[in-house]
Each structure stands twice: as C-alpha cells, then as structure tokens.
NUMARMI-266496 format. One line per field, with one value per residue (C-alpha): residue number from 1; residue in one letter; x, y, z. Coordinates in Angstrom, 3 decimals. Last residue first. Example, Ala and Ser with C-alpha at 12.3 -4.5 7.8 and 13.67 -1.06 7.14 Angstrom:
<zakols>
drenfi = [2|1]
paza = [s|a]
x = [13.670|12.300]
y = [-1.060|-4.500]
z = [7.140|7.800]
</zakols>
This chain:
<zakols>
drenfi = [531|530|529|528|527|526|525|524|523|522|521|520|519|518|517|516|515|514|513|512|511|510|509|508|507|506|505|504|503|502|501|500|499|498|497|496|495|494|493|492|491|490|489|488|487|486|485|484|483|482|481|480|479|478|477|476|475|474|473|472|471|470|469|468|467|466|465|464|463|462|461|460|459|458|457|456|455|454|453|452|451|450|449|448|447|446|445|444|443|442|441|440|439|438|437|436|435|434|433|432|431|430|429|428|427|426|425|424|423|422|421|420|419|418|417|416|415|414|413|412|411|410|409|408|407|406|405|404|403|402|401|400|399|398|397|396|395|394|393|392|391|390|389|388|387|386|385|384|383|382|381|380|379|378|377|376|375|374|373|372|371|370|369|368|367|366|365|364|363|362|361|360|359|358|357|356|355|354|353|352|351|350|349|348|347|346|345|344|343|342|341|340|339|338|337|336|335|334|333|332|331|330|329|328|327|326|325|324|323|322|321|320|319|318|317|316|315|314|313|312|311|310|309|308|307|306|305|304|303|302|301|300|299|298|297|296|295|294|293|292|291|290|289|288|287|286|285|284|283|282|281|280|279|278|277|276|275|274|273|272|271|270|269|268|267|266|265|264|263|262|261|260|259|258|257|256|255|254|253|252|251|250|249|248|247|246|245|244|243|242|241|240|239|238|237|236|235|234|233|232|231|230|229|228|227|226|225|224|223|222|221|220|219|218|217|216|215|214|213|212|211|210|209|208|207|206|205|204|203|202|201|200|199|198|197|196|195|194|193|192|191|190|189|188|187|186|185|184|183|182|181|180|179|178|177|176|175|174|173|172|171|170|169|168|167|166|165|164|163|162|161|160|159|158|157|156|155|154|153|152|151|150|149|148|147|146|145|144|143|142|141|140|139|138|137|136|135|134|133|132|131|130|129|128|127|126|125|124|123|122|121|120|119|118|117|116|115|114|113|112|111|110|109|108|107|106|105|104|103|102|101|100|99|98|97|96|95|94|93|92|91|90|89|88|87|86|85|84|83|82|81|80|79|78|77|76|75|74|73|72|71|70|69|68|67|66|65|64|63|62|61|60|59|58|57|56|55|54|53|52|51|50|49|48|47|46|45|44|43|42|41|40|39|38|37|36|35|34|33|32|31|30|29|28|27|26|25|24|23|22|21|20|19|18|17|16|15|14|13|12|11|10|9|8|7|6|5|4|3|2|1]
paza = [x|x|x|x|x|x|x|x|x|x|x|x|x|x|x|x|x|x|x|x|x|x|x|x|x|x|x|x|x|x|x|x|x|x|x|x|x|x|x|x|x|x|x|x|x|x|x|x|x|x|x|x|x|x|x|x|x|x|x|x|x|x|x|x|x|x|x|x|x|x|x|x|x|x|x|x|x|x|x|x|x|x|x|x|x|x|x|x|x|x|x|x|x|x|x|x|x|x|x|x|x|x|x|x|x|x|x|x|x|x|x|x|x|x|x|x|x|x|x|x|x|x|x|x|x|x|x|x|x|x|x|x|x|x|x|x|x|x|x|x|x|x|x|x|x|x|x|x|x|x|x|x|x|x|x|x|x|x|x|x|x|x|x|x|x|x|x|x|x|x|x|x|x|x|x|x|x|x|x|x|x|x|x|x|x|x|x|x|x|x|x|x|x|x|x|x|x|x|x|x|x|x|x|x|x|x|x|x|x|x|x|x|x|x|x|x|x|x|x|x|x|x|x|x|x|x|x|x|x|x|x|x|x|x|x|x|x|x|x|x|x|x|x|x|x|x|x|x|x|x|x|x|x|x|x|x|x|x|x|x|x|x|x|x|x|x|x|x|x|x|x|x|x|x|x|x|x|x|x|x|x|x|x|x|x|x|x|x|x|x|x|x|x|x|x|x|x|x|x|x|x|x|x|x|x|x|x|x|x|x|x|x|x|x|x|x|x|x|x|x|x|x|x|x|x|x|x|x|x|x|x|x|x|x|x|x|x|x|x|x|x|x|x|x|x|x|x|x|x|x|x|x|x|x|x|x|x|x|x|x|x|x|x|x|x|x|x|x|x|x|x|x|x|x|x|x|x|x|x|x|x|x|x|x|x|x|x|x|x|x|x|x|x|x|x|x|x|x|x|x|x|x|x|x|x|x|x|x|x|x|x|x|x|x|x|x|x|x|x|x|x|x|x|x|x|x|x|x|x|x|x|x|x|x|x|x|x|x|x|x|x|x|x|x|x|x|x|x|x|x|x|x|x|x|x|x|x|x|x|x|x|x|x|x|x|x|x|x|x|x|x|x|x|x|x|x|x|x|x|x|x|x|x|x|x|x|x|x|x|x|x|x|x|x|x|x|x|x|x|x|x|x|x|x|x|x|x|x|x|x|x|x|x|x|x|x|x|x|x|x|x|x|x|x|x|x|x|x|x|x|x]
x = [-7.395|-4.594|-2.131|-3.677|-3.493|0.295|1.333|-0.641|0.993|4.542|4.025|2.717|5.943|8.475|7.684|9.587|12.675|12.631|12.089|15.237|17.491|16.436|17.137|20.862|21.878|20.906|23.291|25.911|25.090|25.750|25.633|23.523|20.918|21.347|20.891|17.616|15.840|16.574|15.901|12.635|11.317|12.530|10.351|11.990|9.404|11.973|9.923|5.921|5.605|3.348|5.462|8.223|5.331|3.333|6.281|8.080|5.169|6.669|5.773|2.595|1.860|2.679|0.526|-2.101|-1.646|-1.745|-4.880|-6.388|-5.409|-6.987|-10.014|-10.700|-9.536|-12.162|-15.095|-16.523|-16.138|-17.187|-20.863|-21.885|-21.601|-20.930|-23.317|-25.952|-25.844|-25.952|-29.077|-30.901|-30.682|-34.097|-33.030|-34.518|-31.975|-29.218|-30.145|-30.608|-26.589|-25.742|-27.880|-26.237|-23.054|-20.223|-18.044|-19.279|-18.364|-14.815|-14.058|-15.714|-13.227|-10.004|-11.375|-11.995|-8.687|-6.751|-9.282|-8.375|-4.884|-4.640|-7.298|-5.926|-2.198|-3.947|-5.858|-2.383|-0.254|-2.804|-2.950|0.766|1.029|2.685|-0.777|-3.788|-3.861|-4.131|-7.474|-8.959|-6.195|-3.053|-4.327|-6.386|-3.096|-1.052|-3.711|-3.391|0.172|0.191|-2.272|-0.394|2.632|0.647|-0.590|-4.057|-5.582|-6.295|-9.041|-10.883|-10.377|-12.486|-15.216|-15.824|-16.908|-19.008|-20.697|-20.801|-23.219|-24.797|-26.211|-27.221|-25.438|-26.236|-24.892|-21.155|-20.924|-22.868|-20.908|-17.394|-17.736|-19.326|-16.051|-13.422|-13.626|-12.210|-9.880|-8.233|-7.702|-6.359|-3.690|-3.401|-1.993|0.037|1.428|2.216|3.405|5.365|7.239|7.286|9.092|11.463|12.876|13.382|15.603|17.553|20.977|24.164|25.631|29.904|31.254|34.908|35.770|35.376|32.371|31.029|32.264|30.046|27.058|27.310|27.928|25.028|23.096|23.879|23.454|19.638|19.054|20.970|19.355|16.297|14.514|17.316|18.073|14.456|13.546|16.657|15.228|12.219|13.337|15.739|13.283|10.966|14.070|14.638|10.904|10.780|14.116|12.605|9.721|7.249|3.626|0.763|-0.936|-4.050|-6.890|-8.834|-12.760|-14.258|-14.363|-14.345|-16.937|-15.780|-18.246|-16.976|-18.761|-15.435|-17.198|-17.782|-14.107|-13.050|-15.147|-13.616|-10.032|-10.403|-11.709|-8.897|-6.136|-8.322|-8.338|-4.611|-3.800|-6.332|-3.907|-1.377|-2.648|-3.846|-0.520|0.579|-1.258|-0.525|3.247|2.502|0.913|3.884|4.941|7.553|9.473|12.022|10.536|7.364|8.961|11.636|8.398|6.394|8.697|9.795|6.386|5.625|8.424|11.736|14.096|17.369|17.465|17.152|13.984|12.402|12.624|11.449|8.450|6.195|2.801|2.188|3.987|1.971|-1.234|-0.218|0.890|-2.215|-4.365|-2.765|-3.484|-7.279|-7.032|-4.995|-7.307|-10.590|-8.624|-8.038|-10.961|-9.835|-5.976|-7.469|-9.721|-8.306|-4.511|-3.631|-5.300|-3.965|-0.530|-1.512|-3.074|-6.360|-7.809|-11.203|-11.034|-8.073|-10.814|-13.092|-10.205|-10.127|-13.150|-13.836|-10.662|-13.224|-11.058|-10.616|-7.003|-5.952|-7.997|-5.958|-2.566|-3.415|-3.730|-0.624|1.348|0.721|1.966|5.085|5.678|6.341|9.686|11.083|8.731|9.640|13.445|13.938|11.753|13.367|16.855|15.589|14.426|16.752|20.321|21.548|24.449|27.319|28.961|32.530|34.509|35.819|32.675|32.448|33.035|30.914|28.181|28.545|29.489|32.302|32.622|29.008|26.337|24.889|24.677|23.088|20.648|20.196|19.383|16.787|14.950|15.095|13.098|10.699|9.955|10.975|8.361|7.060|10.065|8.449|5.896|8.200|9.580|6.746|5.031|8.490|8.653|5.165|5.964|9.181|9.659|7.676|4.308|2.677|-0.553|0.159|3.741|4.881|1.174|1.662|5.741|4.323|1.801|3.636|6.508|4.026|2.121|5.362|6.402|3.574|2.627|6.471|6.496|3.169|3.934|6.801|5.508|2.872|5.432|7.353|5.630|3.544|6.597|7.693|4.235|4.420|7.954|7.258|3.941|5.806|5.542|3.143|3.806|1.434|-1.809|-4.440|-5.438|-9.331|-9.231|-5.972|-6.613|-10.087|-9.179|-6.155|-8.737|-11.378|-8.885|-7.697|-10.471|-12.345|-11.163|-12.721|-16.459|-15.647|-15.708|-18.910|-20.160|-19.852|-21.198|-24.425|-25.264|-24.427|-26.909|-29.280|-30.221|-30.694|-29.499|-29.891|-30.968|-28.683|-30.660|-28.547|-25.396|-25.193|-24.735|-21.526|-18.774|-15.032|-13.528|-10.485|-7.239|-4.759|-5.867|-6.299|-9.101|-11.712|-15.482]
y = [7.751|9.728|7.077|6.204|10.017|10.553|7.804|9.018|12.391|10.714|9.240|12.288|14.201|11.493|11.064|14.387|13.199|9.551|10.440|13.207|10.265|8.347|10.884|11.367|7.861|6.905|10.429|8.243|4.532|5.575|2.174|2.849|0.700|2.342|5.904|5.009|3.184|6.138|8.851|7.189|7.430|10.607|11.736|12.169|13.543|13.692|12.235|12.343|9.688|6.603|3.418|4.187|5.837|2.858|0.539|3.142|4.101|5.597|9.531|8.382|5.781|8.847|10.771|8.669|7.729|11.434|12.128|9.151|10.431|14.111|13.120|10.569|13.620|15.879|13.345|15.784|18.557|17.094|16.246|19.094|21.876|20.673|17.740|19.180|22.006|18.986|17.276|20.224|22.866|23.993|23.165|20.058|18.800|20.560|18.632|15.371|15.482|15.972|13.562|10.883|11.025|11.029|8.358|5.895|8.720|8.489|5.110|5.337|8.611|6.270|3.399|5.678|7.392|3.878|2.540|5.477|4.327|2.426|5.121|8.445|7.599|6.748|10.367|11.838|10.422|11.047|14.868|14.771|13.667|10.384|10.276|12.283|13.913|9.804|8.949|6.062|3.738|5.097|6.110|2.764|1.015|3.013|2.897|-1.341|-1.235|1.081|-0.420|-3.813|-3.115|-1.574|-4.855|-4.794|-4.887|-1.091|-1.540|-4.743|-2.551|0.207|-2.719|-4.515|-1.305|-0.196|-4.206|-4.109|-0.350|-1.967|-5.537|-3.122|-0.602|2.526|4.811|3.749|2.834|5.880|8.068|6.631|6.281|10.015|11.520|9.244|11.679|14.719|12.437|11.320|14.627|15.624|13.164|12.686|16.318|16.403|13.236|14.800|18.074|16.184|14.127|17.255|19.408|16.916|15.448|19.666|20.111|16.813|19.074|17.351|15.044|15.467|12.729|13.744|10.424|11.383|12.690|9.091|7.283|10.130|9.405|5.813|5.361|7.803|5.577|2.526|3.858|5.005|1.370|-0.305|1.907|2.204|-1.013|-3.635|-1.705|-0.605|-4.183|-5.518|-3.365|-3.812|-7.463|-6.230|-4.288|-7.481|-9.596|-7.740|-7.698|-11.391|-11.795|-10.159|-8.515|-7.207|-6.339|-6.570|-3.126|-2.309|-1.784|1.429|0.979|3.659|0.826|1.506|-1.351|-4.347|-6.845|-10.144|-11.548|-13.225|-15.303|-12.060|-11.617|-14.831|-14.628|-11.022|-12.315|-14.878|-12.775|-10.621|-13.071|-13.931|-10.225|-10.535|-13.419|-12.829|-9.583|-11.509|-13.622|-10.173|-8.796|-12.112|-11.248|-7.663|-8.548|-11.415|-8.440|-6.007|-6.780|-3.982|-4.363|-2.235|-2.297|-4.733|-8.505|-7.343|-5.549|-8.745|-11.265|-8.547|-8.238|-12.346|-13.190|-13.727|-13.174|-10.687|-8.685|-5.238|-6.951|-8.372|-5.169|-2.726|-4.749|-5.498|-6.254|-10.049|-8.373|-5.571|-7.590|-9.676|-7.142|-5.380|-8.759|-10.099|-7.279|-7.377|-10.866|-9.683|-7.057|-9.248|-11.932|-10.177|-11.299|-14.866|-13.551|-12.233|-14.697|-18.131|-17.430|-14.283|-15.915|-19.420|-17.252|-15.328|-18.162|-19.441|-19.810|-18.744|-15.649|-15.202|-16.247|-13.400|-10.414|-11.614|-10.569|-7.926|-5.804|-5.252|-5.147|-1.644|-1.422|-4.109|-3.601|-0.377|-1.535|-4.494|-2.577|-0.108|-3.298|-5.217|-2.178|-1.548|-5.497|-4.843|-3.367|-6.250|-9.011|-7.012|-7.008|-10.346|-12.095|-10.676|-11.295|-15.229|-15.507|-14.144|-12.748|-12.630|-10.837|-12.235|-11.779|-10.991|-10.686|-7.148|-7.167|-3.146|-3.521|-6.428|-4.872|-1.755|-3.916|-3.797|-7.371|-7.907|-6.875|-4.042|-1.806|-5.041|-4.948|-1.532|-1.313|-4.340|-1.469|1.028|-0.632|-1.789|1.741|3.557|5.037|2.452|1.819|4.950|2.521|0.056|3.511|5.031|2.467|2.273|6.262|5.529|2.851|4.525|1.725|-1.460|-1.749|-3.834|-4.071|-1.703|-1.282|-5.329|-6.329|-4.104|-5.463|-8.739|-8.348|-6.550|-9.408|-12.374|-10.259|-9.853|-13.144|-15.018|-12.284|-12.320|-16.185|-16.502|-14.321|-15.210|-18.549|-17.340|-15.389|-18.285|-20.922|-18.712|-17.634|-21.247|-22.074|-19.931|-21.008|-24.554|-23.436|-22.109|-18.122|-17.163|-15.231|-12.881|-12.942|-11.601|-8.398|-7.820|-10.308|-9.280|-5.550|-5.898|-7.656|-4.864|-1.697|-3.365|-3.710|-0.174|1.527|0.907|3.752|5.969|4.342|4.490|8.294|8.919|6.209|7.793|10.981|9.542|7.423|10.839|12.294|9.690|10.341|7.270|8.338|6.298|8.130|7.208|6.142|3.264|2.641|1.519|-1.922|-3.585|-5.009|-4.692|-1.791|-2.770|-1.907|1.178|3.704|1.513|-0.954|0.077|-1.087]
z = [17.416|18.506|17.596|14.478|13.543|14.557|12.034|9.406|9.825|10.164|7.011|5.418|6.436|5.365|2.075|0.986|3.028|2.079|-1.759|-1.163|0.474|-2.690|-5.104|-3.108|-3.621|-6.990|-7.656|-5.711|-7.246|-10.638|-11.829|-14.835|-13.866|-10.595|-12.106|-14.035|-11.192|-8.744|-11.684|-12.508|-8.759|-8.024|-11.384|-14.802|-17.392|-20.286|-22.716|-20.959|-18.218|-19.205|-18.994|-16.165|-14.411|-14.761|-13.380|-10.338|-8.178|-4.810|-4.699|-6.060|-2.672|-0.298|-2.243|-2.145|1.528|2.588|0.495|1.851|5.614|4.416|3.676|6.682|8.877|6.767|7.646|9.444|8.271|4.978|6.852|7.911|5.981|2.287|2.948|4.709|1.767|-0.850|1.001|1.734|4.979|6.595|10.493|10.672|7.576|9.443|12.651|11.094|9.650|13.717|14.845|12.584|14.000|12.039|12.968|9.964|7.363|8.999|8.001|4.627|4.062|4.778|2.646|-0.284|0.009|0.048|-2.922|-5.099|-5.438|-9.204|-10.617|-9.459|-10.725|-13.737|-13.989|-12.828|-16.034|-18.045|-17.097|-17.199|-21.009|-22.996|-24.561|-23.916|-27.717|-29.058|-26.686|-28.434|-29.651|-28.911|-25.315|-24.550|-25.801|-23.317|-20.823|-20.322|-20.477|-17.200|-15.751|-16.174|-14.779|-11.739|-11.066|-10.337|-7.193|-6.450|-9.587|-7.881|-4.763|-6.409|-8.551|-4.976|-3.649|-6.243|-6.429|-2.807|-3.551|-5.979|-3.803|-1.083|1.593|1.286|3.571|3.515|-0.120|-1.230|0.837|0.234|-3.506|-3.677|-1.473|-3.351|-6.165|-4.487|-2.458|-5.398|-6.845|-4.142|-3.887|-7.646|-7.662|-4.708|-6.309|-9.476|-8.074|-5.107|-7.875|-10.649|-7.610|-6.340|-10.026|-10.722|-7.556|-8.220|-9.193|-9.899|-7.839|-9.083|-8.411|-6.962|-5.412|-1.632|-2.632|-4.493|-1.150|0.815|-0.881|-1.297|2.917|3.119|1.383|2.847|6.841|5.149|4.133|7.385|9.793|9.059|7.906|9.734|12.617|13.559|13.739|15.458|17.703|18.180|18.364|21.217|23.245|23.087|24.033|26.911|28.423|27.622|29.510|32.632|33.203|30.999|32.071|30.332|29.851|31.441|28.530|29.871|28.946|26.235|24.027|20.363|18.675|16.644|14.767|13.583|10.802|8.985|6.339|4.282|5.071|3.637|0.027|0.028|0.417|-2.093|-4.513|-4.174|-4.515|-7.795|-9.019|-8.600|-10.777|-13.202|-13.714|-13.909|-17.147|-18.620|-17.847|-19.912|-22.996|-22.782|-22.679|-25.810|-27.937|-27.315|-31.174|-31.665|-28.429|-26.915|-23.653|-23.601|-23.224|-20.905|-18.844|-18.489|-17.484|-14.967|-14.025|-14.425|-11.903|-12.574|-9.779|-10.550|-7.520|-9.316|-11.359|-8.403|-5.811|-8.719|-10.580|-7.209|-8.454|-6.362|-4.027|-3.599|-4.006|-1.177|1.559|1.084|1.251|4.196|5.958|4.923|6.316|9.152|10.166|9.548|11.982|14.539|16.708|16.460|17.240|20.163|21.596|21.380|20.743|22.795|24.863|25.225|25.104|28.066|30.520|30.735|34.417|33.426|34.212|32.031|29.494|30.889|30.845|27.212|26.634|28.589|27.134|24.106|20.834|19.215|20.535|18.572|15.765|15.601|15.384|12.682|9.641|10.767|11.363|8.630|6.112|8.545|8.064|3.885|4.318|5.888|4.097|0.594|0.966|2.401|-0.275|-2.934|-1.850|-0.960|-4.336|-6.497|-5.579|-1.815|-2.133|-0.561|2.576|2.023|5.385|7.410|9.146|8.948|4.978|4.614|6.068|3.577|0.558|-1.964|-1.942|-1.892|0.280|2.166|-1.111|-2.516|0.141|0.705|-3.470|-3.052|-0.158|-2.756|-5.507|-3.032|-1.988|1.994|2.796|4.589|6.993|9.296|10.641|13.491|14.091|14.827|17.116|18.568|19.523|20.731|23.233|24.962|27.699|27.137|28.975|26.756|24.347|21.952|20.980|21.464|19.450|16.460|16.465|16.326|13.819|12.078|11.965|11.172|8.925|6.582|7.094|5.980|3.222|1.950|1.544|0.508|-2.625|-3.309|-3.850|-6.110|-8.244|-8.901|-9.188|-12.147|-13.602|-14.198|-15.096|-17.920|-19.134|-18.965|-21.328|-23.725|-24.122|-26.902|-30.373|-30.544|-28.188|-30.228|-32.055|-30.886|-27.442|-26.084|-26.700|-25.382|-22.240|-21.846|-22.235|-19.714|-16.864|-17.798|-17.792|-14.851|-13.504|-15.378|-15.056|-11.521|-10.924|-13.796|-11.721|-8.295|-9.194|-10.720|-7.215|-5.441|-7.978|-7.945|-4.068|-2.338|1.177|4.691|7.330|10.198|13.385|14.005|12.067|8.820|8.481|8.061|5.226|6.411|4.406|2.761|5.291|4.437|6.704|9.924|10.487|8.626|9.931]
</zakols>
C-alpha cells in the first residue's frame, strides 16, 4: 500500500483473485529501465576504485562533516514530521472552519526549493531585512546550523504532510471508536492506536524528509553550514584533481543508502495492513482555546511558508524597481525549465509503467530486489549523480556530454521512484475482474494492457508525472554539473543571480519557478483530496 504520492511502497500481497503475470517481456522492459539508472552508483565506485582517492581530507575534517550532516539530519526529520503530522491531523480529523483551503495551504510550501526558502530567510533578516524593516530592530541572520535547519523543517512539513494525510483517512474509525469504548480518552488514542497505525506513513515520511536533507546542496551552501555537499562541490568546481570529491560522494552516498536500509529493515517490521473504509469518520469537535490555537498554528503555518518567502520577494522586486534595475527577460530560463521537466516527466512515467507492474503483480525475492534497486537510485545525493555521470560521460559516453538528452536521462534516473510509487498505487485499485474480462473476451496480455489496464492506472500516471516535473523544475546540484554551456534553467539563474547579489532578477526567476510549479502542485493536491 502507498500512502500519498510521494511515500515508498509498503510491501503486500497482491490482491485476491488477481492473476499474477510472469511474462519475460515486462520482466525485460524493466531491466533495460533499471540497468540505466543504475549508472551512476556503479560509475562513482568504479571511478574511486580504478584512479583512487587523491589527496584525502583528515580524518577531524571527515567526521566533522559527518556530525554535521547527521545531526541535521535528525533535526529537520524530527521537526519536519512533527509539524506535518500535525497540520495532516488539524485538516483531517477535525471540524475546523475552511478544512480544504488549509489542507492546501499547509501543501502549497512544496514548491517552494531549498535554495529559495535560505534566500526568505536572509531576505527576512539582517540589517537590510524584510522583518527587520516592519520591526523597526535588527534581527540577525541565522547563519549555519540553526538557518539550515529552519529552512528545510519549514519547507520540508508539506512533504510529511501529504505522506501522512491519506493514512489518516485510510485508518478504520472502528478502532479507535473501540478504545474510546473503553473509557480511553483522545490523546491516549491518538497515542495507542493511531499513531501505531501511522507508523508505515511516518517511517516512509521520515525517509523523504531524510534523504532530502541528507542531499540538500542549495539551503546549506547559501546559509554557510558545512556539510559533505558543500564539502563536496568546493572541492569539485574549479578543480583539476576531482578524485577526493568522488571519494567523498562515495562516502555520502553510503550515507544515504544506509538511511535507506534502515527504513526498509523498519517497514518490513511494520506489518500493518490498511484497507479504504467506506464508513463516515465523524470529526472531533473543537471548542474553545484548542479550536483557536489550531486556527492559529495553521496559521502561523501558512505565515511562515507563504507569506514571508513570497512577502520577501516582492519586497526585492519592487526595492530593485524603485532603483532602476533593469529585470531583463526570463522567458527563455521558463521554456528550457518546463521543456526539461516536461520532458523527464513523461519520460519517467513511460518507464515507470514495467517497474510498477512487475513490482505490483509479482511479488518475489526479484521483484523486492527491483524495488529496492529504484529507491536505492532516488536515495542518492543528487551531488553525487551528477559527479557520478560526468565521469561515466568522459569516460564511456564522450558525444552525450554536457547535452540535453543527458541531462533528461539523469533527471529520469534520480526521480523515477516518485512515478513508480504513484503507478504501483493505482495498479493495486484496478480490479482484477476487469483485466479477466478482456482476457475472456479474446484480448492478449499487451492488448489487456494498453486497453484496460493504462486507463486505469492513468491517475497514478499522471500524479508521478506531476511529481517529476515538479521535482525537475527544482533540482539545482546535477543541473549545476551537467547542463550544456549556456543552458541556464530557473533554477541556475536563481543560484547564479544571488551569488552575484542581484537579489531583484533572483527575485523574479523565483516568483516564475513558484508560478510554473504551482499548477502540478495544486493537481496533486486536488487528487489526495478526492481520493
């Protein structure tokens, strides 16, 4: 069972009556998909292994980053699932006034990249600041850690929340109606039986929020915290021996594969089983100060991740105006962004079809090992998949570097796990009766397929296709890395502006980003609530 669009697939049988597939030409499909993919991982352990490590970083040094970017990383995933999990809870279990425009606005903060959400914070910031402008007193800007951890656990929650919104509503009211029952009260639970149940959903939560931070290059570097991706990139850029940077992407990449292990040895732990209810949940009712300080958490909420990040950009945009900056023209950043990522979206859903159906109606020792191998791929930093094809490029596919097509293919690699999880999730809807019909009815395997079955699962389709793209319009470090010369996307023009303090034109690419990334937000959004 998925729960939500961006959670890894919890492992369960197939259900009842569904003929199970074992033809070798889905099985063929998928590894021609995965061999791809796997890539980069394989590209960077042979790099390390054939030419060396260089000159090494002391040991001090290495454990240094390592403190580092593990305790960011628990800091951010605490907090993170602490506030989705809230916010998920507030907007689906209780009767609060104006429930979906919350459940949308506790989501919409997701478009907003890591990169961009450090810039609201020193915009915010600072002498020149826009909170310290309305407050009329310096506040200063929170450099390093605690900058860092602020601007990934804010912008991170939406993540928890859309993982955690539909478990929620997938979990039998009996259950809990039976401990209240009992004589136990809300929080005991909300405790005892829900959070219990939760648990795949905040494990795979967990997960999301982790391997993002445990890759995030943009928030880190613009706050000034070292952790092995900035570590990483100041040893690569402008570097003629880049032997020690692949060394320690290998290091980080160990890092992230074991985060992942650990989340897979929990989950197999984890055998809960969730089934959609066709029972009515009755909302708990709010009365009182918990009803008020709900609203205002929401919105505090809301303040923080909208208000203050787009509030900063229009207060750069209209300083640099008042000044005469000229803005120039971002039309040509827009169109190879949404080319790129339309690009990689489709592409990625193309692809993820075979993973999904073999995973889904097979399940056997190969068909974990599949899945295991496409969110062993989504877990890598993107630093280091971006590294990692360079010297696969210069090496063994010389034409393909510094080129679009590349560009896409790796794009199609490091996010194929969010369309494959989307499409697994609506595989398991269709109902088998349906797929047995055609096959009564004369049809073969591959027309069944075409006319059946991809109907079917076309929500699934198009959800990974919106996530992808969403996720492309985003990636800063392997585009940074693999973009032809002169191949500026939104993404590069953001991070190249504000190193160049040109916080005005920074200004306007990241109002377009929001814009553009907007519409398959609010699509996502739209499906979990209809679901």
């Amino acid at each position: 069972m998925t729960v939500g669009p961006l959670t890894a697939p919890v492992e369960t049988a197939p259900p009842p009556g569904r003929r199970i597939k074992s033809s070798r030409g889905w099985w063929t499909a998928t590894a021609i998909v995965l061999l791809p993919a796997l890539i980069p991982p394989i590209s960077l352990a042979w790099q390390v292994l054939t030419t060396g490590t260089g000159t090494t970083l002391p040991l001090d040094r290495l454990l240094e980053l390592f403190a580092s970017t593990v305790g960011l990383t628990v800091a951010v995933t605490t907090t993170a699932l602490s506030i989705g999990t809230t916010t998920a809870w507030l907007t689906n279990r209780t009767d609060i006034p104006a429930r979906k425009v919350w459940m949308i606005l506790a989501a919409l903060p997701l478009v907003i990249p890591s990169y961009m959400a450090a810039l609201t914070i020193i915009g915010a910031t600072g002498p020149n600041g826009l909170i310290s402008s309305w407050l009329r007193f310096e506040i200063p800007t929170p450099y390093g850690f605690v900058g860092a951890w602020l601007a990934l656990s804010v912008f991170l929650a939406p993540m928890a929340h859309l993982i955690v919104s539909p478990a929620l509503r997938l979990i039998d009211p009996a259950t809990e109606e039976a401990a209240t029952g009992l004589g136990a009260g809300q929080r005991r639970v909300f405790f005892t039986v829900t959070i219990p149940q939760l648990r795949p959903a905040l494990v795979s939560a967990g997960l999301m929020v982790g391997l993002y931070t445990v890759s995030d290059f943009g928030a880190v570097s613009l706050l000034r915290l070292d952790t092995f991706t900035r570590a990483i990139f100041t040893l690569y850029a402008g570097q003629i021996d880049r032997r020690p940077a692949a060394a320690l992407s290998l290091v980080l990449m160990g890092l992230a594969l074991a985060i992942l292990f650990i989340e897979r040895r929990t989950r197999s732990r984890a055998g809960y089983a969730m089934t959609r209810t066709s029972r009515a949940r009755r909302p708990i009712e709010m009365l009182g100060w918990p009803k008020g300080l709900s609203l205002a958490f929401l919105a505090a909420f809301a303040f923080i991740s909208l208000v203050v990040p787009v509030s900063v950009l229009l207060f750069w945009l209209i300083r640099g105006l008042s000044a005469g900056v000229e803005l120039g023209a971002f039309w040509d950043e827009t169109l190879r962004s949404m080319g790129v990522s339309l690009a990689a979206a489709g592409l990625a859903a193309l692809v993820s079809l075979p993973v999904a159906m073999v995973t889904t109606w097979k399940r056997n020792r190969f068909s974990g090992a599949v899945e295991s191998a496409t969110w062993a791929i989504y877990a890598l930093p993107h630093i280091t998949v971006g590294i990692a094809v360079v010297a696969f490029a210069l090496t063994w596919a010389r034409p393909l570097y510094q080129s679009v097509l590349l560009l896409v293919l790796t794009y199609v690699a490091m996010f194929m796990a969010q369309s494959v999880s989307t499409v697994q999730d609506s595989l398991r809807r269709v109902s088998p009766v349906l797929e047995d019909a055609s096959r009564g009815l004369g049809r073969g395997p591959l027309q069944t397929v075409a006319r059946v079955t991809v109907p079917l699962a076309s929500p699934g389709l198009a959800a990974g296709a919106a996530l992808v793209f969403l996720s492309v319009m985003k990636e800063l470090p392997a585009t940074l890395l693999l973009r032809p010369n002169g191949f500026e996307t939104l993404a590069i023009r953001i991070w190249s502006t504000t190193g160049e303090g040109f916080y005005t034109m920074a200004s306007v690419a990241s109002l377009a980003l929001i814009a553009v990334s907007i519409v398959p937000l609010l699509a996502l959004t739209y499906r979990d609530l209809s679901d």
